[in-house]
C-alpha positions as a printed NumPy array, in Angstrom:
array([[-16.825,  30.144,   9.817],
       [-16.71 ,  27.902,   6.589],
       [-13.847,  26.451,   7.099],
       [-14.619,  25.556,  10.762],
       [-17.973,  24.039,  10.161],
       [-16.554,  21.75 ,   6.884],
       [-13.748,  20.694,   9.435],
       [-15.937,  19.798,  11.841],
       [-17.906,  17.93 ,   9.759],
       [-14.654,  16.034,   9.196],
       [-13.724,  15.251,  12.378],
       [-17.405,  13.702,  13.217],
       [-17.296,  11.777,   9.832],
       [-13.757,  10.399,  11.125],
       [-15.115,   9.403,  14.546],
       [-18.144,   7.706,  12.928],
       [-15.428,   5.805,  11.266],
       [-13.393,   4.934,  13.966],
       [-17.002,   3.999,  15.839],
       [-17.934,   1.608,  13.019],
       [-14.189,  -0.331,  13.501],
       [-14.797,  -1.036,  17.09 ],
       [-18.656,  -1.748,  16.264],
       [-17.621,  -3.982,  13.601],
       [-13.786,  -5.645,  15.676],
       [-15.596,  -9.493,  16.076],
       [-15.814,  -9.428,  12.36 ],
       [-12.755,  -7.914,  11.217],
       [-11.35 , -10.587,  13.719],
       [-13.224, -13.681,  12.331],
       [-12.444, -12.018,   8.403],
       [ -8.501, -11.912,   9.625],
       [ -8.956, -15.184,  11.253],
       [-10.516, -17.251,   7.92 ],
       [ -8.074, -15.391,   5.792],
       [ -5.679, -17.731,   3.794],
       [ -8.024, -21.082,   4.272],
       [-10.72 , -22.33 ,   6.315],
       [ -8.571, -24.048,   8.897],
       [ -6.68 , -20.757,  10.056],
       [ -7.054, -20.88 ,  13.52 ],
       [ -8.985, -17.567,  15.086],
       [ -7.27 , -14.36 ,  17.025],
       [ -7.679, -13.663,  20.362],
       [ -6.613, -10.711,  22.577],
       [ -6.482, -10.619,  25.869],
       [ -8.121,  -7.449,  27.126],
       [ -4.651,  -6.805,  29.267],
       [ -2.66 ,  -5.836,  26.025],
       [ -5.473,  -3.435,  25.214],
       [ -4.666,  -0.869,  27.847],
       [ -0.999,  -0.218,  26.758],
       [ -1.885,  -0.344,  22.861],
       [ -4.737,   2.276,  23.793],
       [ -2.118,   4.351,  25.418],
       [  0.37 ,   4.08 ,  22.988],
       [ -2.073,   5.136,  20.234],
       [ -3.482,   8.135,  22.936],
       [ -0.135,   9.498,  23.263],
       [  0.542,   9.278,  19.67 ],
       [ -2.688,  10.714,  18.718],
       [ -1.663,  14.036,  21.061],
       [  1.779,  13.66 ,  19.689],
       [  1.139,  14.155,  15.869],
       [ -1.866,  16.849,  16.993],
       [  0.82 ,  19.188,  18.774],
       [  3.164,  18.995,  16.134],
       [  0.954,  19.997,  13.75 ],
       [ -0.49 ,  22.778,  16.02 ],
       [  3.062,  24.256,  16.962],
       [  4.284,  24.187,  13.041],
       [  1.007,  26.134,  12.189],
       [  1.686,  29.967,  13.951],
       [ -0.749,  31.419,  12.173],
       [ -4.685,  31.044,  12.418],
       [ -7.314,  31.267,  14.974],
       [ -7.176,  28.693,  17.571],
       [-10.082,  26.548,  16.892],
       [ -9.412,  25.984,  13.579],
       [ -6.034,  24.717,  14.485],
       [ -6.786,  23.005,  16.88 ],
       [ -9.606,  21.124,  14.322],
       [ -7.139,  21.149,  11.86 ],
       [ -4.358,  18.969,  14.242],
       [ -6.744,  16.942,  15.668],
       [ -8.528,  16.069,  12.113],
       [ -5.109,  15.388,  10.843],
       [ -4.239,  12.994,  14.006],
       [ -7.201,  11.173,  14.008],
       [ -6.528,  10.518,   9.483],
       [ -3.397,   9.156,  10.787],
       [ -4.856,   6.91 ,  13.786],
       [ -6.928,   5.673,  11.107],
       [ -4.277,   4.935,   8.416],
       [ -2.051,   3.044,  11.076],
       [ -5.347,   0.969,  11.716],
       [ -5.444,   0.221,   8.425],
       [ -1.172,  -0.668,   8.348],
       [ -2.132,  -3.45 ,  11.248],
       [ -4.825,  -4.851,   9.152],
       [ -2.855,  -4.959,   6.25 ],
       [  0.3  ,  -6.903,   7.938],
       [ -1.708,  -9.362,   9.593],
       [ -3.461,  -9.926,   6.366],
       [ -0.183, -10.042,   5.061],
       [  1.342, -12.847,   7.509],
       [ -1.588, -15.349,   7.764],
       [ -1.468, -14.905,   4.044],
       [  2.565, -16.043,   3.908],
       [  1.464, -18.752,   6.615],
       [ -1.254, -20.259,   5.511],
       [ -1.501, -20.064,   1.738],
       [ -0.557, -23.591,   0.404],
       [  0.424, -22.288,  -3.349],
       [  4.602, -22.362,  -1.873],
       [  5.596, -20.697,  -5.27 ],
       [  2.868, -17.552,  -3.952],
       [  4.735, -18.19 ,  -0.749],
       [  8.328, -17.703,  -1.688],
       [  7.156, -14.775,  -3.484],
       [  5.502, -12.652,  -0.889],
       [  8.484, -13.4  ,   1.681],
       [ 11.44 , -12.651,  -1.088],
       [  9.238,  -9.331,  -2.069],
       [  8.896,  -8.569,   1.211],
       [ 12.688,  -8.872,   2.698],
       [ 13.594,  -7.223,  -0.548],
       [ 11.067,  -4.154,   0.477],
       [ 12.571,  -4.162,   4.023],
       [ 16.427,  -3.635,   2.645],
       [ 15.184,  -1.315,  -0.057],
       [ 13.122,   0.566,   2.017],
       [ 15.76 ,   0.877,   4.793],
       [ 19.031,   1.859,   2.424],
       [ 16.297,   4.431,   0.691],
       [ 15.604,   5.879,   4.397],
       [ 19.392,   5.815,   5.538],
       [ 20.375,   6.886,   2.368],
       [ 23.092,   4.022,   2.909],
       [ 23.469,   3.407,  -1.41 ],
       [ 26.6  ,   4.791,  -2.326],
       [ 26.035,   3.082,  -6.035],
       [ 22.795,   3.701,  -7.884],
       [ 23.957,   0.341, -10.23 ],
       [ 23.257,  -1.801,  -7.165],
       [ 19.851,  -0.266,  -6.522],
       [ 18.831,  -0.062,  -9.932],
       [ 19.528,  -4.215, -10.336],
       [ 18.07 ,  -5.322,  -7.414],
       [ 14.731,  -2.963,  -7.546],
       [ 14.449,  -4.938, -11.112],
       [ 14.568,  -8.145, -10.078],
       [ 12.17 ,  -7.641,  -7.212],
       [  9.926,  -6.254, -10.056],
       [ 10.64 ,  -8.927, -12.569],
       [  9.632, -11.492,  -9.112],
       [  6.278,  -9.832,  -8.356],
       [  5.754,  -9.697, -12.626],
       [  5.838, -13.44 , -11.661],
       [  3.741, -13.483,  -8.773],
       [  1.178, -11.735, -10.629],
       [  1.17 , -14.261, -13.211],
       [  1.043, -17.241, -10.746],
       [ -2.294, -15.143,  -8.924],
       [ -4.052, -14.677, -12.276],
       [ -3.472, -18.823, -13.049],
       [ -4.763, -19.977,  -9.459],
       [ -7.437, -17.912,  -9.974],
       [ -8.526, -19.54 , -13.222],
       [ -7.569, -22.645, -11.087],
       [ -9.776, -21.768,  -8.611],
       [ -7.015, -22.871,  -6.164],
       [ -7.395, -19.528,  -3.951],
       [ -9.703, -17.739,  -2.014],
       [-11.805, -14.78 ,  -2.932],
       [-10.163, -12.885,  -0.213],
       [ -6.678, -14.346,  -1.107],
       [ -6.777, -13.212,  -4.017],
       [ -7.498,  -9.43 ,  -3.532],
       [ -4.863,  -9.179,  -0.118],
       [ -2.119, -10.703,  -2.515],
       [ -2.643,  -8.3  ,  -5.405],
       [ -2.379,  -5.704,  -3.516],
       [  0.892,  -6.573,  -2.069],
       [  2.39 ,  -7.814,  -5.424],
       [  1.218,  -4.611,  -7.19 ],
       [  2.527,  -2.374,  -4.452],
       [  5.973,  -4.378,  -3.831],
       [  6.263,  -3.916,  -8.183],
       [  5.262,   0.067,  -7.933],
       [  8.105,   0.372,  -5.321],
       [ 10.591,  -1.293,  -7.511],
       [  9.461,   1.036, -10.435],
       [  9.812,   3.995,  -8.345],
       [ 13.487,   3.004,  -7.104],
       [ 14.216,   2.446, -10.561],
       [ 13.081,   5.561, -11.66 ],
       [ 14.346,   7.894,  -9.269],
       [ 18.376,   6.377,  -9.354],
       [ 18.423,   6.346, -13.425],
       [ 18.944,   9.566, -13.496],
       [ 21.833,   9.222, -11.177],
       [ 23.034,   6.558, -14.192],
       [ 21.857,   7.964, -17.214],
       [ 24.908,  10.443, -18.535],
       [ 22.   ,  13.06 , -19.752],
       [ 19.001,  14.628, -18.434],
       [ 15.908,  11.79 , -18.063],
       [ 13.084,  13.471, -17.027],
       [ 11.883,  16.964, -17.948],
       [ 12.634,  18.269, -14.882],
       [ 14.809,  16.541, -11.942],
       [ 13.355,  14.359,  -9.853],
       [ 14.554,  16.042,  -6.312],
       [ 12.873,  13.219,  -4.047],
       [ 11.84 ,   9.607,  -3.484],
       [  7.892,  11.102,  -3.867],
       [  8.47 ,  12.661,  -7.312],
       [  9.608,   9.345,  -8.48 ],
       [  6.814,   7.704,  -6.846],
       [  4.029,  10.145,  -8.366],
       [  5.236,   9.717, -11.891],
       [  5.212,   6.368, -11.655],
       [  1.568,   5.857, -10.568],
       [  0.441,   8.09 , -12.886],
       [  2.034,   6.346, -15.951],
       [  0.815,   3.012, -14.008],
       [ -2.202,   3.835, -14.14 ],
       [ -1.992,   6.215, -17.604],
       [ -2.93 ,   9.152, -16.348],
       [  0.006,  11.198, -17.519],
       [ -0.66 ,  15.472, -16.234],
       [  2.203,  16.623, -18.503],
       [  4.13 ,  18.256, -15.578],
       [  6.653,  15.489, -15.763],
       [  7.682,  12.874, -18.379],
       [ 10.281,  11.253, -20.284],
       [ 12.86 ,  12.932, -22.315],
       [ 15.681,   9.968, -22.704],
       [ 15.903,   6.82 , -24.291],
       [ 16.235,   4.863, -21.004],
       [ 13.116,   6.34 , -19.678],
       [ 10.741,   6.598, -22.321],
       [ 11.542,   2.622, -22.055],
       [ 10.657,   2.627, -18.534],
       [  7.609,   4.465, -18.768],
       [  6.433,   1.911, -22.056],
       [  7.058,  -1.098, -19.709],
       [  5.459,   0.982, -16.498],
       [  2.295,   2.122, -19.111],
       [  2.049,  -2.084, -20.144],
       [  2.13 ,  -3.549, -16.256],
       [ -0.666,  -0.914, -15.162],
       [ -2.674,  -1.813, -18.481],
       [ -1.734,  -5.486, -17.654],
       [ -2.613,  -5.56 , -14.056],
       [ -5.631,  -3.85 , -14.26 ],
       [ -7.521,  -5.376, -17.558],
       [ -6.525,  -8.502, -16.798],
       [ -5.675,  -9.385, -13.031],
       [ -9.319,  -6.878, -12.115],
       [-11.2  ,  -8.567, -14.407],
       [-10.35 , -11.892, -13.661],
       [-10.983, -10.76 ,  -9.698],
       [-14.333,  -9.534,  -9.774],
       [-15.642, -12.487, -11.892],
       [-14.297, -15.023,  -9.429],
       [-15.696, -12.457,  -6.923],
       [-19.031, -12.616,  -8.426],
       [-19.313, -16.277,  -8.69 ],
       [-18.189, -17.037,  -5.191],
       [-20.871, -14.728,  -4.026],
       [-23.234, -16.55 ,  -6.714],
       [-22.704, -19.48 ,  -5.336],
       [-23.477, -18.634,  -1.868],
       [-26.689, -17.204,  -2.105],
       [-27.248, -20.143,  -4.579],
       [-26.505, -22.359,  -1.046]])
């Protein structure tokens, strides 16, 4: 009974999300719209692609719910059927957040005038597309290749980085420029790490990590934790090659987050300084 009432509590929490998106769509719109300069022009949608995007997400919503139900045999059958629907309406909510994110992404690439920020985002983000597709096809037949280009997309977004933190003490960039490109530079350099990490061992001619990394996600989680120095001790380092990986992955979370965050929330706080100054 528990269990039933926290998930419950869940679900209504989730829908009071969901309710404050569509409450809140005009400004989301208008925040999308200003993104990347004050002459972006504004998004409209006509209210005739809404129905089939409402289906689409409807079906997919009952989709992901009945998978979930049918994989889980055991169990009473409201609390599976709370438990699928919670779970579809988490990943509703995280796709909502994916289209926000892209279209941030795009009238950032469009409209940001900085062309060296430019070139950046669009090389990192071809480079994530082929990465990202060989790692799903498994279409890499040598680990060399993927090692050399995962580097250089991280040595780019090292770069980019660099060139955010400098507008920023410019003040060439927009508060909200400067947090929607962070995140993508960070993220496109935490991929590159992670491909990195996970084909070394396929490379290296003796054992890397204290255990073997069997997926893509085990590379992934040992990389954010070292990114952001956590470090559990269920999985670290025990070569040469990547005890220097994890030195260089400890020094870009150290560097990214001292230093990039910092300079962030002060141009953060005296852009909202100013305006209740005006």
């Amino acid at each position: 009974m528990d269990d039933i009432l926290i998930l419950a509590m869940t679900m209504i929490m989730l829908l009071y999300f969901f309710r404050e998106i569509w409450k809140n769509r005009l400004y989301l719109l208008k925040y999308i719209a200003t993104v990347g300069g004050k002459s972006s022009a504004a998004v409209h949608v006509k209210p005739a692609v809404l129905i089939p995007v409402a289906i689409f997400h409807g079906v997919l919503f009952i989709a992901v719910g009945v998978v979930i139900f049918l994989n889980d045999s055991e169990g009473r059958i409201a609390f599976r059927l709370l438990i699928s629907s919670i779970l579809s309406l988490i990943c509703l909510l995280l796709l909502f957040l994916l289209y926000f994110l892209v279209v941030v992404i795009i009238k950032e690439i469009v409209s940001m005038k900085d062309k060296t920020i430019n070139c950046i985002l669009i090389y990192s983000g071809v480079s994530f597309c082929i990465l990202f597709g060989q790692l799903i096809t498994r279409s890499i037949e040598y680990p060399k290749g993927f090692i050399w280009i995962s580097a250089v997309l991280y040595v780019v977004n090292i770069f980019g980085i660099g060139r955010i933190i400098w507008t920023i003490f410019k003040k060439k960039v927009l508060v909200k420029s400067i947090w929607s490109i962070a995140f993508m530079n960070i993220s496109f350099a935490i991929f590159a790490l992670s491909n990195i990490t996970f084909e070394i061992q396929n490379v290296y001619p003796t054992a890397c990590y204290s255990r073997e990394l069997t997926s893509w996600g085990d590379a992934l989680y040992f990389v954010v934790i070292t990114f952001f120095t956590v470090g559990y001790g269920d999985l670290y380092p025990v070569c040469e090659a990547t005890k220097i990986l994890s030195m260089i992955t400890i020094l870009s979370g150290f560097t990214f987050t001292a230093v990039f965050v910092s300079a962030a929330l002060s141009t953060t706080i005296e852009h909202f300084g100013s305006i209740q100054k005006k």
